[in-house]
Structure formats: structure tokens, C-alpha cells
TITIGU-949353 format. One line per field, with one value per residue: residue number from 0; x, y negated, z of N, C-alpha, C, O, CB in turn. Coordinates in pm, whole numbers, plus 50000, padded with zeros to 5 digits. Last residue first. Glycine has a CB too. Example, Ala and Ser with C-alpha at 12.3 -4.5 7.8 and 13.67 -1.06 7.14 Angstrom:
2
nr <- 1 0
npx <- 51285 51319
npy <- 50225 50569
npz <- 50708 50780
capx <- 51367 51230
capy <- 50106 50450
capz <- 50714 50780
cpx <- 51290 51320
cpy <- 49997 50330
cpz <- 50787 50780
opx <- 51341 51424
opy <- 49886 50332
opz <- 50804 50846
cbpx <- 51408 51131
cbpy <- 50060 50447
cbpz <- 50572 50905
END
This chain:
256
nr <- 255 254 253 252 251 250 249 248 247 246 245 244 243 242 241 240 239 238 237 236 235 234 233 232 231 230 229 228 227 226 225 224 223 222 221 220 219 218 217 216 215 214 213 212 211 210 209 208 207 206 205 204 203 202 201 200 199 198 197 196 195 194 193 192 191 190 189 188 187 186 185 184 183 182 181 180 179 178 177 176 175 174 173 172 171 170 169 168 167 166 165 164 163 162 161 160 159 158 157 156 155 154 153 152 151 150 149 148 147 146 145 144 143 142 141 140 139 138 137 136 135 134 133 132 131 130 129 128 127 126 125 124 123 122 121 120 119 118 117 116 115 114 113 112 111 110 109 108 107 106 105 104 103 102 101 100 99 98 97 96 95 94 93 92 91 90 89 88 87 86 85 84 83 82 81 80 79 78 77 76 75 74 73 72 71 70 69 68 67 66 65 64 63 62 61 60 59 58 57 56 55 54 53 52 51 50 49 48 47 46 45 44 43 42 41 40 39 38 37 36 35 34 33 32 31 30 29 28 27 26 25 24 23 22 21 20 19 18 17 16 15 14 13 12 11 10 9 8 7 6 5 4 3 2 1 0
npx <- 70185 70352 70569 70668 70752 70939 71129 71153 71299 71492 71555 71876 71866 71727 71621 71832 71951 71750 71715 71999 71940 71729 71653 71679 71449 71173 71072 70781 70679 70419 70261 69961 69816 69556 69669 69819 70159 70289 70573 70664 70697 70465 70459 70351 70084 69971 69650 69588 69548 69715 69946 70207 70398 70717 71046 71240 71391 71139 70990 71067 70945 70703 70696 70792 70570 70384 70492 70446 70141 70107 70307 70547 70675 70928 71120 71195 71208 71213 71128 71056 70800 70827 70853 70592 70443 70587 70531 70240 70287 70441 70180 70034 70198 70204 69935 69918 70030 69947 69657 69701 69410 69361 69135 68959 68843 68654 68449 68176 68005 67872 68161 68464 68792 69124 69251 69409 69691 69755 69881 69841 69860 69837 69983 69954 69662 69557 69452 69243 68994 68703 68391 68089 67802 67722 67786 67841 68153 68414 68592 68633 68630 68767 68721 68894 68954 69176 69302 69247 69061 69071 69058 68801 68578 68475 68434 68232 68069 67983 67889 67748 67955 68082 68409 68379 68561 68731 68651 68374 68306 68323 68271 68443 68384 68103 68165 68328 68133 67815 67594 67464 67261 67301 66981 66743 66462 66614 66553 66580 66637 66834 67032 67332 67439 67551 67508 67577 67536 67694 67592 67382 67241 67198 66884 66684 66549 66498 66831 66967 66919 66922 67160 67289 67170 67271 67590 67767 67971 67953 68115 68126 68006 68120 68258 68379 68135 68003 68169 68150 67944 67920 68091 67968 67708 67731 67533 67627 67605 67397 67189 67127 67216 67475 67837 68125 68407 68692 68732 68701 68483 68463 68322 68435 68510 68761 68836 69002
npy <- 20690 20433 20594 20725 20520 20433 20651 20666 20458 20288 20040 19978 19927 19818 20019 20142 19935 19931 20209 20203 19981 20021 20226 20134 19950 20045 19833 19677 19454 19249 19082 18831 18801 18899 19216 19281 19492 19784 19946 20222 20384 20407 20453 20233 20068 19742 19655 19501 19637 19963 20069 20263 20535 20693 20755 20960 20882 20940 20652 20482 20515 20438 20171 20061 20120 19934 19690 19671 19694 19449 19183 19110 19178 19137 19298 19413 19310 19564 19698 19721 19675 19445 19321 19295 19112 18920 18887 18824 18540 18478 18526 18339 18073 18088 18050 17810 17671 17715 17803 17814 17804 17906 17832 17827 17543 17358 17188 17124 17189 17421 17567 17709 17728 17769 18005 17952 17904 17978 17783 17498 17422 17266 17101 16769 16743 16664 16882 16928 16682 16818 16826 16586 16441 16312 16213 16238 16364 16367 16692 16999 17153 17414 17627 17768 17907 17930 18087 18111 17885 17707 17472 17489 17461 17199 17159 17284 17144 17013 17055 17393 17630 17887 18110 18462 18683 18832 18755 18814 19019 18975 18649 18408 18229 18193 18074 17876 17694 17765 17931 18178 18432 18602 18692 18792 18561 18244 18116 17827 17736 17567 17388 17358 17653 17828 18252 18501 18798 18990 19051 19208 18883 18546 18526 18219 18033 18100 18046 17813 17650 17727 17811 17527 17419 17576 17690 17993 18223 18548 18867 19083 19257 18965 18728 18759 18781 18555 18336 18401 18385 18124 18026 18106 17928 17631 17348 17045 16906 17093 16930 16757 16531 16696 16799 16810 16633 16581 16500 16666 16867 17222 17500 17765 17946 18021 18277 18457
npz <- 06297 06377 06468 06289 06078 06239 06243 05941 05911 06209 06357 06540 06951 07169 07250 07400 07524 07744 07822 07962 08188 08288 08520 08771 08716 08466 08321 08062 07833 07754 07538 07598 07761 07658 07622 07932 07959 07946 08203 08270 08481 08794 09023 09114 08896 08875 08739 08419 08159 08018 07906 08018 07948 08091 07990 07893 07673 07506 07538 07404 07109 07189 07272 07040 06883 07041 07021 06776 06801 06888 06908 07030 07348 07531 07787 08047 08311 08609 08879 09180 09282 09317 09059 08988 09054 09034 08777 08748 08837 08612 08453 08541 08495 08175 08182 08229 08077 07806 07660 07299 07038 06736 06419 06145 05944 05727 05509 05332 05116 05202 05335 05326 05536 05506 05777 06095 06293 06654 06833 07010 07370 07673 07815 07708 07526 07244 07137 07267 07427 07543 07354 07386 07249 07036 06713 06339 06250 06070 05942 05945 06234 06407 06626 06867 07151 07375 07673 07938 08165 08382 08243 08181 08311 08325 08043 07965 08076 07981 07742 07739 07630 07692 07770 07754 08008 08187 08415 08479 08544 08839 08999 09061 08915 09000 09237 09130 09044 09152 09091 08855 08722 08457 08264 08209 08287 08509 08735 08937 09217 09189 08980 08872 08718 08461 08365 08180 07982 07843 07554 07348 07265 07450 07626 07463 07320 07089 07014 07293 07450 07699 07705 07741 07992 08218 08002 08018 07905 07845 07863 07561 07340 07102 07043 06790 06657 06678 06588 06334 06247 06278 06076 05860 05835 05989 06043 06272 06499 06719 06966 07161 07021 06919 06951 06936 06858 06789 06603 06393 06545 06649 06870 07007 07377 07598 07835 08105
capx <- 70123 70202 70454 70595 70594 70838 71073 71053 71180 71471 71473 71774 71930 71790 71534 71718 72023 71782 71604 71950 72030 71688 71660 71805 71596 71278 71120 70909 70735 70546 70236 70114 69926 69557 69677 69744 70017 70288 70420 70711 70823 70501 70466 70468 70129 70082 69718 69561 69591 69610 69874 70064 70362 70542 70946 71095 71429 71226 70919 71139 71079 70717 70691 70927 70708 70370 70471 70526 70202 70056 70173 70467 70628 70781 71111 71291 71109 71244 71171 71203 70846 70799 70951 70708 70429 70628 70686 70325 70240 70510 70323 70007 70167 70332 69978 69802 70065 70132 69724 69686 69503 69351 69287 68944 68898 68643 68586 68234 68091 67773 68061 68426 68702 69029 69286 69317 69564 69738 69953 69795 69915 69780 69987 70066 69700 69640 69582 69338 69086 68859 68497 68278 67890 67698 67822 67768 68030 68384 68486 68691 68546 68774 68659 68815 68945 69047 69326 69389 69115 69085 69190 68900 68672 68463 68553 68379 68064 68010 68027 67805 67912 68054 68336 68410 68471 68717 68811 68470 68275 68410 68253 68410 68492 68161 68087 68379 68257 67904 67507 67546 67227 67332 67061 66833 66513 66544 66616 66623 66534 66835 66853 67306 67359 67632 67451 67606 67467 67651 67673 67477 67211 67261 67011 66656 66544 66382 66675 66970 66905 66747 67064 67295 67085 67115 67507 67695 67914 67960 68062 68220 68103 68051 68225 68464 68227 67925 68128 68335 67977 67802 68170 68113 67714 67832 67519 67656 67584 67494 67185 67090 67043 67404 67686 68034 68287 68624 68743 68821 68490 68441 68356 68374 68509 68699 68894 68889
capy <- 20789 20425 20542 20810 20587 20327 20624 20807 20470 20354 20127 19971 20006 19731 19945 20220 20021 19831 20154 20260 19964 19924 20293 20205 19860 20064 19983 19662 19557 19221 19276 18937 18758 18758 19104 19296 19372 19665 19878 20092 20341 20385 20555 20257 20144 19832 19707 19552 19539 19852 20018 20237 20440 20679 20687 20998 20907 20987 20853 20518 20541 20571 20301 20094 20104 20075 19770 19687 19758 19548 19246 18998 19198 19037 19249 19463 19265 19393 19674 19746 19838 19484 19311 19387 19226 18935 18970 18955 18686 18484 18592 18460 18087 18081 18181 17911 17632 17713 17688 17894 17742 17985 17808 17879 17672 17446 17237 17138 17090 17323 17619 17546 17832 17656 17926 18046 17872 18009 17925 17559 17427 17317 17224 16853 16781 16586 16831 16982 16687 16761 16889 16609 16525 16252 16302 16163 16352 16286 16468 16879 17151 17310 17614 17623 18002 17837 18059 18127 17940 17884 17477 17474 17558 17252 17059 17353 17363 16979 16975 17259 17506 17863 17996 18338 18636 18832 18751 18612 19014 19033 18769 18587 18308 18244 18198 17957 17734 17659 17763 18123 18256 18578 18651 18872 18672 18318 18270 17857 17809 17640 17447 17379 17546 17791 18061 18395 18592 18943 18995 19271 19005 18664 18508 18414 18043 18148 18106 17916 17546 17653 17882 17561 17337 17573 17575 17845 18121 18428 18774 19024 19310 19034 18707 18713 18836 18658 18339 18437 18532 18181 18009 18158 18084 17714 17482 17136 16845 17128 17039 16921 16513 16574 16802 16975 16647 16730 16359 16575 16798 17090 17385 17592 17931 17929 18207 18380
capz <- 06295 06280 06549 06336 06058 06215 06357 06029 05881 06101 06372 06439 06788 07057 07159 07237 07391 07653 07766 07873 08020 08199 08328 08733 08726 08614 08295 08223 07884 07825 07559 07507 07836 07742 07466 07841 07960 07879 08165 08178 08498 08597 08961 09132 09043 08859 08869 08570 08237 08071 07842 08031 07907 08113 08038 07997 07789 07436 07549 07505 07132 07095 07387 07173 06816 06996 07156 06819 06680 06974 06866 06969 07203 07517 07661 07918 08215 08501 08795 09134 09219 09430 09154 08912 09148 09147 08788 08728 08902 08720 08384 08558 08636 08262 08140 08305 08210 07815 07804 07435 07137 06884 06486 06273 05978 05826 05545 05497 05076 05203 05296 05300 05431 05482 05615 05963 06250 06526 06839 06876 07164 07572 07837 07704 07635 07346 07145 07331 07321 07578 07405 07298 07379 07187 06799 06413 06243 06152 05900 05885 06128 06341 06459 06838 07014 07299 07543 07883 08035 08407 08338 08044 08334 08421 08106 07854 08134 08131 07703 07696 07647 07526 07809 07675 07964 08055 08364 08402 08412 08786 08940 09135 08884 08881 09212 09220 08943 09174 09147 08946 08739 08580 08293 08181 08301 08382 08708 08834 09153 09307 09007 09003 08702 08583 08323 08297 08011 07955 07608 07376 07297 07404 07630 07537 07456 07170 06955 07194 07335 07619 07723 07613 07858 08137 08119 07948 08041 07788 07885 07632 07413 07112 07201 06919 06636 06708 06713 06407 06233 06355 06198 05889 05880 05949 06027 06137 06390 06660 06862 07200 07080 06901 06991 06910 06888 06908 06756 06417 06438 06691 06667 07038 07250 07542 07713 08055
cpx <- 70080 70103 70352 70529 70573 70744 70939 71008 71065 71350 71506 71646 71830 71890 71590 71673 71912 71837 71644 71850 72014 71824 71732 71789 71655 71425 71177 70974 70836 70563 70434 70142 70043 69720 69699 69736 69971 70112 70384 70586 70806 70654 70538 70521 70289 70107 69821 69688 69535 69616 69730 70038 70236 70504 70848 71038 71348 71340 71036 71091 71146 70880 70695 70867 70779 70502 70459 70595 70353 70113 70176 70344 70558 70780 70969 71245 71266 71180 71152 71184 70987 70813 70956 70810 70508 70575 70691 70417 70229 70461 70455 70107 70105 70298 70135 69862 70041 70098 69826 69767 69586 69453 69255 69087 68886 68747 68574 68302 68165 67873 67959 68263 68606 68913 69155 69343 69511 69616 69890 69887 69863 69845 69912 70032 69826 69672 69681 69467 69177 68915 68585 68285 67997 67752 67755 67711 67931 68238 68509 68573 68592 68717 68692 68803 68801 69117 69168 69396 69249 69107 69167 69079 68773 68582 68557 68485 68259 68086 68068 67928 67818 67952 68204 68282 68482 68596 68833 68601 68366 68422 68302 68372 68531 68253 68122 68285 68327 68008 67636 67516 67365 67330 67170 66972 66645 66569 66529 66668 66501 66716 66869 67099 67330 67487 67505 67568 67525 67662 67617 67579 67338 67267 67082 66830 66614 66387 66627 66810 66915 66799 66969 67257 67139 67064 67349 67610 67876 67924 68048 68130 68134 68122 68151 68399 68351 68017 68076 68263 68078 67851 68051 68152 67852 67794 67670 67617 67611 67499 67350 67154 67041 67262 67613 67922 68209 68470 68686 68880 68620 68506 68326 68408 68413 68646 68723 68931
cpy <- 20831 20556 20452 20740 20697 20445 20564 20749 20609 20395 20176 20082 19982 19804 19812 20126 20114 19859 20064 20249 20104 19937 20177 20230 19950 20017 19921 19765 19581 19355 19226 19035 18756 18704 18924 19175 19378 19610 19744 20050 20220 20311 20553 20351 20183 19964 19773 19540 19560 19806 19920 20116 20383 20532 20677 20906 20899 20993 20907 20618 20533 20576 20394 20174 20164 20180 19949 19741 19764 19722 19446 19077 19131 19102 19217 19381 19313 19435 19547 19744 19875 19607 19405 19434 19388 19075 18965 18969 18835 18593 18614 18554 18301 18133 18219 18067 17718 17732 17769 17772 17832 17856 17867 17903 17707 17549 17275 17208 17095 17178 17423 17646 17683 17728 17901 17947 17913 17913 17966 17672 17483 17341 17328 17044 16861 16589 16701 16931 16759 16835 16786 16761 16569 16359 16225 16265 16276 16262 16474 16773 17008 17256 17447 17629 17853 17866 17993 18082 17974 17960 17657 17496 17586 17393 17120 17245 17383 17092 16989 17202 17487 17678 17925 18217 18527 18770 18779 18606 18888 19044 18843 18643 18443 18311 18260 18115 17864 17699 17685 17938 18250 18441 18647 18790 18689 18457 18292 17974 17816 17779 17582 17388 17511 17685 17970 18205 18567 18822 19005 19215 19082 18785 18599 18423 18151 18110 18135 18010 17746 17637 17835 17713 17421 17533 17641 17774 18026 18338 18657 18919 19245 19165 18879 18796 18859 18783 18462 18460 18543 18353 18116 18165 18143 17853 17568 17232 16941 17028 17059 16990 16716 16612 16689 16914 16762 16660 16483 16541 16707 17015 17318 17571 17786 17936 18087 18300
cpz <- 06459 06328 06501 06430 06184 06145 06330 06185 05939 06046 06208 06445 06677 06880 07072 07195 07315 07512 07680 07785 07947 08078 08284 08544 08685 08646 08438 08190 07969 07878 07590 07560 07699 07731 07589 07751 07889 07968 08092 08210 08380 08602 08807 09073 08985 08937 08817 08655 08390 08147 07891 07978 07946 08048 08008 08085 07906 07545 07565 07581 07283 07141 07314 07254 06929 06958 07114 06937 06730 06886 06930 06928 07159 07364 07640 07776 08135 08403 08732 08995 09182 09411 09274 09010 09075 09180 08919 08720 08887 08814 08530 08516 08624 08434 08161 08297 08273 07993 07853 07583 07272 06907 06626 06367 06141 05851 05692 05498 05233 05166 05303 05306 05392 05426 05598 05832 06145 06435 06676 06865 07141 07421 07737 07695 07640 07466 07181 07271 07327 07469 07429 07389 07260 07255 06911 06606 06376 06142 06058 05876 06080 06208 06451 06680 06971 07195 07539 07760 07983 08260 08354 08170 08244 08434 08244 08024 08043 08163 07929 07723 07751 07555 07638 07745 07832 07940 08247 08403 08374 08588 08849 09081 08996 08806 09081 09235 09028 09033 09163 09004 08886 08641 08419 08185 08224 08367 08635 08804 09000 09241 09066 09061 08880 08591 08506 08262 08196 07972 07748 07450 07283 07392 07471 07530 07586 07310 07043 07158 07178 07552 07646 07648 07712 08004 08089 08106 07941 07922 07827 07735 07564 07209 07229 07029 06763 06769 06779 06527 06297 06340 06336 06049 05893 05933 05940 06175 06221 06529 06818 07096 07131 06900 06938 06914 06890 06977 06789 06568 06467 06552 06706 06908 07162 07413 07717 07933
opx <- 70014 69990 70272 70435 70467 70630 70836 70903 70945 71259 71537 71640 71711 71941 71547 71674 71913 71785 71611 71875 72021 71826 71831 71881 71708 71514 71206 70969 70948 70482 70526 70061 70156 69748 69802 69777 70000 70010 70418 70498 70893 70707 70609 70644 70335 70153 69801 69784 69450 69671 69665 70126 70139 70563 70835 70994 71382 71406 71045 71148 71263 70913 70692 70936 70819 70519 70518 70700 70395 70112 70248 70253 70484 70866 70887 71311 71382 71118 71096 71263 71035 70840 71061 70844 70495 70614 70800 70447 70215 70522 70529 70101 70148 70366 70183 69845 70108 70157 69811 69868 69520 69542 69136 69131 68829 68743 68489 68259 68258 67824 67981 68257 68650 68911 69068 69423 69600 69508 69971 70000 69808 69880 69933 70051 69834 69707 69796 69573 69259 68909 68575 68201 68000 67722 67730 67625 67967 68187 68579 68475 68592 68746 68613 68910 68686 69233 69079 69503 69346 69159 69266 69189 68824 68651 68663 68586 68355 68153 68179 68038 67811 67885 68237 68160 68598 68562 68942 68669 68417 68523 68337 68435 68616 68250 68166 68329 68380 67954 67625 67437 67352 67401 67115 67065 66671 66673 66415 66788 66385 66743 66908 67065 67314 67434 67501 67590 67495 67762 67498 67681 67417 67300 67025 66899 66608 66302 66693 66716 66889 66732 66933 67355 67081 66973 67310 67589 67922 67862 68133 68044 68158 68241 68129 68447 68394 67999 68090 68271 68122 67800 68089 68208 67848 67845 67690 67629 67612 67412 67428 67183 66936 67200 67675 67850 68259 68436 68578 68989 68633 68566 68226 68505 68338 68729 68627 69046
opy <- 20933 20547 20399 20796 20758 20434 20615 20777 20623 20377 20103 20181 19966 19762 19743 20126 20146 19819 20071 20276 20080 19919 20217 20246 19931 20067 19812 19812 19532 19392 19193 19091 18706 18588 18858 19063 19436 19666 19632 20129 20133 20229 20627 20344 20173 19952 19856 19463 19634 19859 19838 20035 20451 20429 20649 20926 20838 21097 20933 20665 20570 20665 20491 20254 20280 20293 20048 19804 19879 19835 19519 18995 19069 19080 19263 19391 19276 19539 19447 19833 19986 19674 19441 19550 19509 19147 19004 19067 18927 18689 18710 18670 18379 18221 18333 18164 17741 17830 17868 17702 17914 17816 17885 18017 17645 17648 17226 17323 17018 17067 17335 17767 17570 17779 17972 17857 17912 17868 17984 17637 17553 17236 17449 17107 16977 16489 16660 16934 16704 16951 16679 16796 16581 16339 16105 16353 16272 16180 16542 16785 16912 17300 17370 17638 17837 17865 17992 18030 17898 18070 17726 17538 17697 17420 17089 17285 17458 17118 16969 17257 17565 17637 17922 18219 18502 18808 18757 18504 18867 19070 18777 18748 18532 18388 18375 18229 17951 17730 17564 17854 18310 18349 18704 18825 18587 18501 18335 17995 17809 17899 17684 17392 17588 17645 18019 18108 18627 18750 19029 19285 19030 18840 18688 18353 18163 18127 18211 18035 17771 17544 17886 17776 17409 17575 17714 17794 17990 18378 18638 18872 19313 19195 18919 18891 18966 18853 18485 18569 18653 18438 18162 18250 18252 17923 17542 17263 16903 17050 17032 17108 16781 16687 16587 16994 16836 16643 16452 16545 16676 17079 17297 17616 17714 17933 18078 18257
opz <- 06481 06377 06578 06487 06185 06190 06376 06242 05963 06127 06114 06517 06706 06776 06980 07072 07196 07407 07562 07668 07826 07956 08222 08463 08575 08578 08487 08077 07966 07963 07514 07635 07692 07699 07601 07780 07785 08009 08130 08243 08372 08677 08739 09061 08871 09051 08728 08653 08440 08243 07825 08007 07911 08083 07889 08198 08007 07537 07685 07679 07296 07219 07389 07318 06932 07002 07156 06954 06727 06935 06998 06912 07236 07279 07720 07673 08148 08385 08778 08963 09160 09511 09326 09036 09092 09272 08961 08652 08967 08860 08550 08559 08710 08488 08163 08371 08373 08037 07924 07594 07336 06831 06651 06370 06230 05778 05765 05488 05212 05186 05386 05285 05415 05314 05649 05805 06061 06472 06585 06900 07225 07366 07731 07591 07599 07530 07162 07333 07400 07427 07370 07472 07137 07373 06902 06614 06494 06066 06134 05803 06158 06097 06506 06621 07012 07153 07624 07729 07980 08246 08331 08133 08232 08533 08298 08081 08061 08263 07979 07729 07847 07460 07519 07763 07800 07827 08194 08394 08264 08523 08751 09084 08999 08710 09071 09241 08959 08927 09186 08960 08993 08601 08513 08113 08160 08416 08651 08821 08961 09234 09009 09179 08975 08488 08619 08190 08299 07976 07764 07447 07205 07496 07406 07456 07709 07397 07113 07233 07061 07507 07541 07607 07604 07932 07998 08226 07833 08020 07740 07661 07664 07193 07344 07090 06807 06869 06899 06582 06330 06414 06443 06119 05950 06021 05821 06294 06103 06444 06909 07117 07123 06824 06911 06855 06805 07094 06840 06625 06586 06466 06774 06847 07227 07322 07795 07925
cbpx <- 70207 70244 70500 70654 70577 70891 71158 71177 71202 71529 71322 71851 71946 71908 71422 71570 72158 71868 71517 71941 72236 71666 71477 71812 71664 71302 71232 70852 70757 70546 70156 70269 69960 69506 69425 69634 70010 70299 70352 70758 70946 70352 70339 70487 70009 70186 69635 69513 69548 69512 69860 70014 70373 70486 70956 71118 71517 71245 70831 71164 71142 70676 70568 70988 70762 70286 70304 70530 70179 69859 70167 70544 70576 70793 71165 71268 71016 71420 71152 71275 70775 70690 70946 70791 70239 70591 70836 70318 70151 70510 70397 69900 70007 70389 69942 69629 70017 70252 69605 69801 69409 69412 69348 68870 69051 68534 68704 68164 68010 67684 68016 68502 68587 69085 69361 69103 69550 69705 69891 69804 70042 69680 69945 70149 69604 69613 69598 69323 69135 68938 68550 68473 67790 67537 67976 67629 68002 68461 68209 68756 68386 68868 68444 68910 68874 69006 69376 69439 69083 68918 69177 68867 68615 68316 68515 68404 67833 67879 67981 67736 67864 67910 68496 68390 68423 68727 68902 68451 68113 68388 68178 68331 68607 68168 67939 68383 68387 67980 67397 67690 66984 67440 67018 66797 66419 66586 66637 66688 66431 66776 66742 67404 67215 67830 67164 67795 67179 67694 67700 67512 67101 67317 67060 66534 66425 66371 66654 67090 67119 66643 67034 67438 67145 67037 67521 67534 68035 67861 68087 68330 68216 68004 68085 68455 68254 67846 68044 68495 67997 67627 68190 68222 67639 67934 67369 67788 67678 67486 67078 66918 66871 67445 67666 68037 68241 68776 68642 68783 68355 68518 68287 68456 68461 68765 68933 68833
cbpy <- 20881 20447 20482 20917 20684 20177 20542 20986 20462 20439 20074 19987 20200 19641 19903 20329 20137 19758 20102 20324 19934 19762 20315 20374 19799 20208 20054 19684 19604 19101 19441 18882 18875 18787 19110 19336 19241 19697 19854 20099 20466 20236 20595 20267 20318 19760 19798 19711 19408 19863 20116 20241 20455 20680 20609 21109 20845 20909 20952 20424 20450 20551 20326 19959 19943 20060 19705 19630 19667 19512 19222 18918 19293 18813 19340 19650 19082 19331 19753 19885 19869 19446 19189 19302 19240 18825 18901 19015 18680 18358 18442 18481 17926 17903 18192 17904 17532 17507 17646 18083 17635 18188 17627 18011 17671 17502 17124 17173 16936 17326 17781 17425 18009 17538 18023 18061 17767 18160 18049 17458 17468 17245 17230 16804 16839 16502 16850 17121 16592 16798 16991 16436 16692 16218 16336 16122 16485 16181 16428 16912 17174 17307 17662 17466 18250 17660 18199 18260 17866 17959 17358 17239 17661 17274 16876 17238 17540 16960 16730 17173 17463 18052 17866 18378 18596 18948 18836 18442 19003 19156 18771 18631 18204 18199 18170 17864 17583 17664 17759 18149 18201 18624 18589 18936 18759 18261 18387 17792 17767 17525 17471 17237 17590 17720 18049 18418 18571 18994 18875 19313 19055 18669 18568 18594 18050 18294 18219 18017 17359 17526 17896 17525 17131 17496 17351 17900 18052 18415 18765 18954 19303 19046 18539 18539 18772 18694 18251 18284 18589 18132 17793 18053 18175 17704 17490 17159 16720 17274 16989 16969 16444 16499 16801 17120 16579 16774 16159 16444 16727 17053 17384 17465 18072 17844 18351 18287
cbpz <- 06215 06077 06650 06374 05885 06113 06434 06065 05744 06112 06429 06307 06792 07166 07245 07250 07451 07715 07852 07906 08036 08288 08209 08838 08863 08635 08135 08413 07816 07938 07338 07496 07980 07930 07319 07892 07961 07672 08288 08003 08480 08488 08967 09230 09096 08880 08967 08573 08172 08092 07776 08163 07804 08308 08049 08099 07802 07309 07387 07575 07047 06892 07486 07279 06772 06873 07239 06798 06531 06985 06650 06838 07171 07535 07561 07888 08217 08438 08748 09184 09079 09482 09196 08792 09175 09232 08717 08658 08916 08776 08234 08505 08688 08256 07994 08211 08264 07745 07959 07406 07199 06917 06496 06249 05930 05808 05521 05610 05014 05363 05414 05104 05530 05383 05467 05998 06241 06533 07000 06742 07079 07570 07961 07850 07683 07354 07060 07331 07294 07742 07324 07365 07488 07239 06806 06281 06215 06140 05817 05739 06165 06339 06431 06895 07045 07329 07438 07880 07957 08486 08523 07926 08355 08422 08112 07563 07966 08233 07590 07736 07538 07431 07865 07478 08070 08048 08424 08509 08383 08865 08914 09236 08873 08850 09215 09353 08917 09347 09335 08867 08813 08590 08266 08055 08270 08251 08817 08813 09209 09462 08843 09070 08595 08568 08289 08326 08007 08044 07549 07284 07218 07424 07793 07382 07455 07164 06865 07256 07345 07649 07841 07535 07845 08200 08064 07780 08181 07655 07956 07528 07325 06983 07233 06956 06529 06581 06720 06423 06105 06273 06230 05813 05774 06035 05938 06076 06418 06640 06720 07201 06880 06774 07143 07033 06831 07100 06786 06357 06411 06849 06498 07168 07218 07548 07532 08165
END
């Protein structure tokens, strides 16, 4: 589950219902991100979007406790727990209000936050992430400006949440007999070492999930980074291919 949100200095996002700024940049990241993907919101930021009407091409989840409350094309949940039952909110983007960001900012792996440069006239905040030990800044965009309003687009990731799921996947590593041969930084690279450990007949899988026993490597998914196993008996072999240089036919043949 992630987070998404513009907020101003003091992580303000709101005022009287509305948004203290129009960004078409940040309305194309948002579109952009979430599109594909669930969204959770409260009732009030449902009513507050055009017409009233959910998101189109997302699956709408709305958390609220109005018992009788079912607007059409939505999923109307009544606690935090229903929610995170359902199967669409492991991948979902949290998108407001301010009750809804503080409610599940702990199940978030990452916050994907538009930082919008002043100090604008505000009545609901986001939690401040950088003043939360477990939380950092991992990336940040470059200064776009529109209407005289500075603005970029930075990813946070919760250090705490993703340490605790990283563990749960080595316990259920463990249980196949193998280790962690290594943490790729992008997905291009991953690409790189399962091209090259093909080569002493290890199986490459690629989606998050369930390990079966069968695979001798398996990268995670983006949520986590792309963490590659191999079978206790391969690992020093595995280890010595991927620590030899790479040469250039290797690197284009796994472009190619």
C-alpha cells in the first residue's frame, strides 16, 4: 500500500473541502501514479471529487463509518481492517483526507508527496514525515513552477514496514533453503544477473508473491526492491558470476 498527497511546507493539503492550489503537473503525476491501481478515500474526499463520481479506471474504496452509505461504483468499507482485507489494498494508493492519510500511513510502504513550496492558508494537514524517525526521503524530482508555485515531486519510504516485510520474506526463504545473494537497485539490473545466472540453470521469477520451492532464484517485487535468492547449495557459484565484471555483450544482451 502506498500514499499519495501535496502538501505545502507545514504538510498542509486542505482548506474549507478544497485544495489551496491548482497544479495541472501535479493533477497529471496523480493521474499518472494511481492509474490501474486502487485508491482509498474517505466520504468527504469522494464528494469533494468532479461530480461527486468515483475515479475512472481505479478501483474506488471509500472507508466511512455511515452504515448506509453506497454510492454507486464504489467499495464502501465501515473499519481499517476491512480494508486491508481486501485484496485490491496491497496495492493500492491511500488519497485522503487528512483522517484517512493518519489512519493508514503505518500500512504504507512508501508516500509519493508533491511538495509544494509557501506556506498556505490550511485546516487539515498530513503527518509530518520528516519528522518521523521511520520515515525518509529516498527520491526527489526537480523544481517544476506553474502560476509563480514551486513544486516538486519526492517518494518517502517507511524504513520500519519494509524492514518487517523483508524479514517475512527471508523466513519464507528459509523454509526452501535458500539466501539472499543480493538487493538490486532497479529492475535493469536484476535483469543483468538473472541473464547471467541462466547460464548455471537457475529459474528466474519475477513476481511478488508466493515462493514455491521449485525456484531456485527469486526477485521481489519494486514495493520491496528487487532482492535475489538462489539455493544454499548454488550460492557460491551464483556469487562468483555476479561478482565478475560485466562485459559489454553481456550488458547488451540483457538490454536485448
Amino acid at each position: 500500500m502506498k500514499l499519495i498527497v501535496a502538501a505545502d511546507k507545514n504538510f498542509a493539503i486542505g482548506k474549507d473541502g478544497g485544495i489551496p492550489w491548482r497544479l495541472r503537473g501535479d493533477l497529471k503525476y496523480f493521474k499518472e501514479q494511481t492509474m490501474g491501481h486502487a485508491v482509498i478515500m474517505g466520504r468527504k474526499t469522494l464528494e469533494s471529487l468532479p461530480g461527486g463520481k468515483p475515479l475512472k479506471d481505479r478501483v474506488n474504496i471509500v472507508l466511512t463509518r455511515d452504515a448506509s452509505y453506497a454510492p454507486e461504483g464504489v467499495i464502501v468499507c465501515h473499519s481499517i481492517d476491512e480494508v486491508l482485507a481486501l485484496p485490491e489494498a496491497n496495492d493500492a494508493f491511500v488519497i485522503g483526507g487528512e483522517s484517512i492519510y493518519k489512519a493508514f500511513l503505518p500500512h504504507c510502504s512508501h508516500a509519493y508527496v508533491t511538495k509544494v513550496d509557501g506556506e498556505f492558508d490550511a485546516d487539515t494537514y498530513m503527518v509530518n514525515l520528516d519528522a518521523l524517525d521511520n520515515w525518509t526521503m529516498t527520491d526527489v524530482g526537480e523544481v517544476n513552477e506553474e502560476d509563480g508555485i514551486l513544486y516538486r515531486f519526492t517518494v518517502y519510504e517507511n524504513k520500519e514496514l519494509l524492514q518487517e516485510k523483508l524479514q517475512n520474506l527471508r523466513e519464507t526463504i528459509d523454509a526452501v533453503e535458500c539466501c539472499c545473494l543480493t538487493v538490486c537497485n532497479d529492475e535493469f539490473e536484476a535483469d543483468v544477473l538473472i541473464s547471467l545466472l541462466k547460464s548455471c540453470g537457475i529459474l528466474a521469477f519475477k513476481k511478488f508473491g508466493g515462493f514455491s520451492a521449485a525456484a531456485k532464484i527469486y526477485c521481489g517485487g519494486t514495493n520491496l526492491g528487487t532482492y535475489v535468492f538462489v539455493s544454499s547449495a548454488q550460492y557460491e557459484e551464483a556469487k562468483a558470476i555476479i561478482e565478475a565484471p560485466f562485459d559489454e555483450d553481456e550488458l547488451e544482451g540483457a538490454q536485448a
